[in-house]
N, C-alpha and C positions, 0 to 999 in steps of 0.2 A: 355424536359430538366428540368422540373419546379420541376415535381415528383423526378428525378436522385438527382438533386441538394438537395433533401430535405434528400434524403436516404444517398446522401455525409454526412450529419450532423448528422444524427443518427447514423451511424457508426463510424466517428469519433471521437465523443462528447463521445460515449461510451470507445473508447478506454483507454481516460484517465485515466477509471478507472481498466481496468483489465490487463492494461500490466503488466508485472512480477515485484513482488514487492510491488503491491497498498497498500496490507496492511503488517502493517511495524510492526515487531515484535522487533524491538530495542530501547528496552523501558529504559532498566539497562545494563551497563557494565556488572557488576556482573551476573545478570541474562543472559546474552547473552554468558559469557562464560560455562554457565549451559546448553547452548541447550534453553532454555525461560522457563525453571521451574518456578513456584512462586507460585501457588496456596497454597500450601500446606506446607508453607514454613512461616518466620516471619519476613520480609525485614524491616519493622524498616518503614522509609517514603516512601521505593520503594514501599510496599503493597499497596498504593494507587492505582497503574494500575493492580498488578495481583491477590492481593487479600483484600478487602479495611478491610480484620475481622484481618489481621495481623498487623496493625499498631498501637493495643492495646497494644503490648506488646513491645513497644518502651522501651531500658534501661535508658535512660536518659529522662530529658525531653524537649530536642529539637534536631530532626535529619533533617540531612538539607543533599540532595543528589544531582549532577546535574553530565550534559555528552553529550557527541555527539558520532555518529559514520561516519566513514567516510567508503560508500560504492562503489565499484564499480563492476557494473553490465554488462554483456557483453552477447548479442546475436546474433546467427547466424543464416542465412538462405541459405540453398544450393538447387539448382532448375537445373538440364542438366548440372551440372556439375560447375556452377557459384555461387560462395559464394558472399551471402553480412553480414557486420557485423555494428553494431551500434556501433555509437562512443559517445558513453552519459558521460554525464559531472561525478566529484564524487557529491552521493546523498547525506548530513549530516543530517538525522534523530537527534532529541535531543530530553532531557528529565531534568526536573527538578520538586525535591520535597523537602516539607517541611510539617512535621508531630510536632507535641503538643501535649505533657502529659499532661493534665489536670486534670484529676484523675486518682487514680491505675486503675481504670477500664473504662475509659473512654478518649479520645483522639481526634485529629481533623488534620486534616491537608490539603492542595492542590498542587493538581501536574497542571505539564503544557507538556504538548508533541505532538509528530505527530507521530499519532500512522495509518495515511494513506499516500500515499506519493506513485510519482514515475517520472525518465524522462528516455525516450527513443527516443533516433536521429538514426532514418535509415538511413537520406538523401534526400536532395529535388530531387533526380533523379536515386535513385535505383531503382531496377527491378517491387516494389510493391511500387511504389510513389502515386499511384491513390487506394491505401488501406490505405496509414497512413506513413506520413512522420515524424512528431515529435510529443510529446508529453509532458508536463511539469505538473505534479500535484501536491500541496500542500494542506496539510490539519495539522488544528494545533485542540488543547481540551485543554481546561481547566477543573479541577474536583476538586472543593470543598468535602470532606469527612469526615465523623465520622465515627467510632469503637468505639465498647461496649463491654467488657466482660460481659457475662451472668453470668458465675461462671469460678473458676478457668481453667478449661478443655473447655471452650465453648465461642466462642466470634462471632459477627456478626458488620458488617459492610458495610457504602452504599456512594455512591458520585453520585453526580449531574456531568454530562459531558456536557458541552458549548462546540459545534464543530461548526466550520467555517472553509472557506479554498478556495482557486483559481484554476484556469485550464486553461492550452493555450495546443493548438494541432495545427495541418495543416495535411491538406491533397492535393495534386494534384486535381483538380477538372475537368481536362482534359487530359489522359493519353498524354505520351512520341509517335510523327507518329500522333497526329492530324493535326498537322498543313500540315504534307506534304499528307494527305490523301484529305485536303482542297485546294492541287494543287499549295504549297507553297516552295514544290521541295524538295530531299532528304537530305542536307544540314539539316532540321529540323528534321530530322528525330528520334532525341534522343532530342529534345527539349522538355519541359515540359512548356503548352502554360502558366497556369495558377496556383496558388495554394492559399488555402484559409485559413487563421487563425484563431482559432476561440478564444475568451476571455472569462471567467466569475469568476464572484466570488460569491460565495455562500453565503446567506443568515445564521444566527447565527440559531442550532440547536440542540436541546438538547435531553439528553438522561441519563440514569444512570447504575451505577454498583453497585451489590451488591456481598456479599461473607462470607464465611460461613468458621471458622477453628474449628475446635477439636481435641481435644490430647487424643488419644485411650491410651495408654499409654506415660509414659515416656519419651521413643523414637520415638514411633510412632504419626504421625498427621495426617489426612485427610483435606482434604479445598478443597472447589468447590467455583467460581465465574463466574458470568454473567455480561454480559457488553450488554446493548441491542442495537437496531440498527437504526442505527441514519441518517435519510433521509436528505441530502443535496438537497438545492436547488437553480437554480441558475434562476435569474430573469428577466433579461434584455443582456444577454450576449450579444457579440459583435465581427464583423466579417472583417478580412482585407482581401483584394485581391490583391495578386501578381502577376504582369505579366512578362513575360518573356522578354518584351520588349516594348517601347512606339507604335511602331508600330503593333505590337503585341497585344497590349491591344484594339487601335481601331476598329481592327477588329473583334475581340471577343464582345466588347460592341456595335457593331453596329449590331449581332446578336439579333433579335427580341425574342428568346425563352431564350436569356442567363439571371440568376438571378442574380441582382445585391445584393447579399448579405451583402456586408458592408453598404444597406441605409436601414437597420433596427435592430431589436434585435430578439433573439430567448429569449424562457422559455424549461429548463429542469429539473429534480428531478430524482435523483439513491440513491441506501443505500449503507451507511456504514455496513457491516452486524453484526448480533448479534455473539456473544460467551460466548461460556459456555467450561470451563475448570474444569476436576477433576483432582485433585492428591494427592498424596502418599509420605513422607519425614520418611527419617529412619532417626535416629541417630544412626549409627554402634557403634562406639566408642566415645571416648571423643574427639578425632578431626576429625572422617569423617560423614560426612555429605552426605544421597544420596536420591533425588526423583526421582519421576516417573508421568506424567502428559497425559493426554490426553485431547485434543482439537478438539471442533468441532465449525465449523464457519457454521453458516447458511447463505450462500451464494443464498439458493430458494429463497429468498427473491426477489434476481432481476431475474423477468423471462419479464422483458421486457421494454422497454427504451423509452419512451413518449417527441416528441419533438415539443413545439408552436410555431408559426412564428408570428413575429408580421402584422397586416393587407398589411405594405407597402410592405414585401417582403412576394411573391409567395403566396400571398392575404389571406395570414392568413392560410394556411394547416398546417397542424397536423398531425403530423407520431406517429404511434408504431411500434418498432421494437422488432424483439422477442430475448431474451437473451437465456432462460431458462436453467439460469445454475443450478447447484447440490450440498446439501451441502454435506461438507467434513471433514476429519478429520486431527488431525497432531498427532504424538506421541511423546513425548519427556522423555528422562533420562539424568539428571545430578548430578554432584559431588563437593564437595569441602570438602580440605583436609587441618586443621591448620597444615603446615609447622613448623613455630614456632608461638609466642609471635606478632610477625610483620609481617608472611609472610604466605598467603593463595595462594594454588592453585585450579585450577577447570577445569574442561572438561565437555562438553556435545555432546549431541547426538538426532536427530529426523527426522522424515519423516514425509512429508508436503502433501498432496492431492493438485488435480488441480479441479478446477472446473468447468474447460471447455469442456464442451462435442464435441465429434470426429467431428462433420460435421458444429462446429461454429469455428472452430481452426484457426487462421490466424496471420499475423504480428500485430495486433492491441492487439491481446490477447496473446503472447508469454509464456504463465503459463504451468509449464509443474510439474508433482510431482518430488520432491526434496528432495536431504537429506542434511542436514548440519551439521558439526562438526565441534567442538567450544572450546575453552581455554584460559586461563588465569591466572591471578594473581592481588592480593592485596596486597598492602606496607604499613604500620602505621610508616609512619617516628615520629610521635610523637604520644602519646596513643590514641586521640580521632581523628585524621586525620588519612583517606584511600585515596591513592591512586589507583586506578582501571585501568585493562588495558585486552581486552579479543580479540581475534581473529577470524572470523567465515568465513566457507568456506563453500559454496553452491555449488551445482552440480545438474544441472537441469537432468533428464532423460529422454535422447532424443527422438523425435516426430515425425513422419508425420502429415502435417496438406495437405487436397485437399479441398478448399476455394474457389466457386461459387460466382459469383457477379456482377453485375450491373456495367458496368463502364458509364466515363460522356458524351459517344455518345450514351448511351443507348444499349449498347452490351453487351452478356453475356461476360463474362472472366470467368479466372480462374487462381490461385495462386496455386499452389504445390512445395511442398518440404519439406525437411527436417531443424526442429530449434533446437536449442542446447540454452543452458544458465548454466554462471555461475555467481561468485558472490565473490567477495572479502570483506569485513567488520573490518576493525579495529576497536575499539572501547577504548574512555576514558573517566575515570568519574573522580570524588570526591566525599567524603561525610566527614561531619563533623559533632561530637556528643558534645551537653553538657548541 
């Protein structure tokens, strides 16, 4: 029981981070109606997250942008015919920036966002309760940054990222048929003896972005940026146990091999992975605007999830679990068309890679590759105030996952079926220039 218990924690502690969603690409209104172009592109205070060399060319000098998005997320698991679906809260991702002209060629500014994030509620008693029942993750950055023009065609740019952030999960820690397998009668039979929740908050972690813009010509620009990858760590985490019942509970804790894991802490460390985005921005005409970007997130970075116990629980063991996931890529093209004086539209378009390979696929990890398409508009009800407002729709592409596993009597199992995901996103912003 001691070893099961510990592989309960490494599996769900992981889940946290890769349910669908972890990392959050809604950074800008504006940009999220593009599909998430920005590298190559000259956002004014948004360049701070997608590309930090474009916020040199700020027209005024103070741009001040902020926003949230409200998402909702929805997945499904079908298994012999039996659908379960999660009922997860709406996510609100936010973003806030503020950028300074200081010189023609020189600038500064700081964003603030959560640029990782995810929750996902299956249910204290669906079908995969003893794989991962909930999950809640936050993660917030701050980025201090300066831009430089080099020369008129050429500018470079860097920021410092402060990333912090919490996690609460649960898992079943005794499947659904223990208790009457323990001669407690069929009555229990769909009972769920036990479930465990685990807490942490991650220790302050830093990391940077750089980025890089040029104007090949006139209309044309190229910009790459890197954002590197930023190891949370969590220190002392902490563990609640649920039981199903007071009577319920003594019996379980008068088990000699049961761990009592709420009388100590755990230590874990996973990454935020790096990125590196290139793209491409035309200038068609005098009011259409179109990029093209490609994205790769180095996801190899986690190929395996290291979990400490502290000495009181299960006498200090230390798990590795293997992840080894694969990096990946995203493609993105976007548009924006001045309508008029007041009024912009925009559309975008991309496909997103999964990075979970075939034989680690389960409800903890739901990432499946995706496309999304995305729309909007901007309003200047007065010359230097935008109003922002974009749309984005996801559409996972559906999956078999077949999911081997250890359950909490120490029995193989096994999870199969078919998951789906999609995604709804509104989104609104402001910015204001002067």
């Amino acid at each position: 029981m001691k070893r099961l218990s510990a592989a309960f924690i490494a599996l769900t502690f992981s889940a946290s981070l890769l349910a669908e969603g972890y990392q959050v690409n809604l950074q800008s209104t504006k940009q999220t109606a593009m599909g998430h172009v920005g590298a190559a592109l000259k956002l004014g205070a948004e360049s701070i997250h997608f590309n930090p060399a474009g916020m040199v060319f700020m027209e005024n000098s103070i741009d001040l942008s902020a926003g949230a998005s409200f998402t909702y997320p929805i997945a499904t698991f079908t298994s012999n015919g039996v659908k379960s679906e999660t009922n997860n809260p709406v996510s609100t991702p936010f973003f806030a920036y503020a950028g300074f002209k200081i010189y023609d060629n020189l600038a500064a500014g700081i964003g603030i966002n959560s640029p990782y994030g995810s929750t996902l509620k299956w249910g204290k008693n669906w079908v995969g309760a003893d794989v991962i029942q909930d999950i809640a993750l936050q993660s917030f950055n701050i980025q201090p940054t300066l831009a430089y023009k080099v020369c008129d065609k050429l500018s470079i740019g860097a920021g410092m990222m402060i990333a912090f952030g919490n996690v609460e999960l649960s898992r079943a820690m005794l499947p659904a048929g223990t208790l009457t397998a323990m001669g407690m009668g069929p009555e229990y039979a769909d009972v769920i003896p036990v479930s465990a929740t685990l807490t942490g908050n991650s220790k302050i972690s830093l990391g940077y972005n750089l980025g890089v813009l040029y104007d090949l010509t006139e209309r044309i620009s190229l910009g790459a940026s890197f954002r590197s990858c930023v190891r949370m760590k969590v220190e002392e985490g902490t563990a609640r146990l649920d039981y199903a019942s007071d009577a319920i509970k003594s019996i379980i804790q008068a088990l000699p091999t049961f761990p009592q894991l709420d009388q100590g802490t755990f230590s874990a460390e996973m990454p935020m992975p790096a990125n590196l985005n290139i793209g491409v921005s035309y200038q068609a005409t005098d009011r259409l605007l179109l990029s093209a970007e490609a994205q790769t997130v180095f996801w190899k970075a986690y190929d395996k999830l290291d979990i400490n116990f502290s000495q009181n629980v299960l006498n200090g063991y230390s798990l590795s679990a293997r992840k080894d996931y694969k990096n990946v890529a995203a493609y993105r093209i976007g548009g924006e068309y001045n309508l008029t004086e007041r009024f912009d539209l925009r559309a975008g378009l991309y496909y997103d890679q999964s990075p979970i390979r075939k034989e680690l696929y389960n409800p903890e990890t739901p990432g499946m590759d995706k496309i999304g398409i995305s729309t909007g508009f901007s309003f200047r009800p007065v010359q230097n105030l935008s109003v922002d407002f974009a749309l984005l729709y996801i559409q996972g592409i559906s999956r078999e996952g077949e999911y081997t596993y250890t359950n909490g009597l120490g029995q193989p199992a096994q999870l199969n079926g078919r998951y789906t995901n999609i995604a709804f996103s509104p989104s609104l912003g402001l910015s204001y220039k002067y």
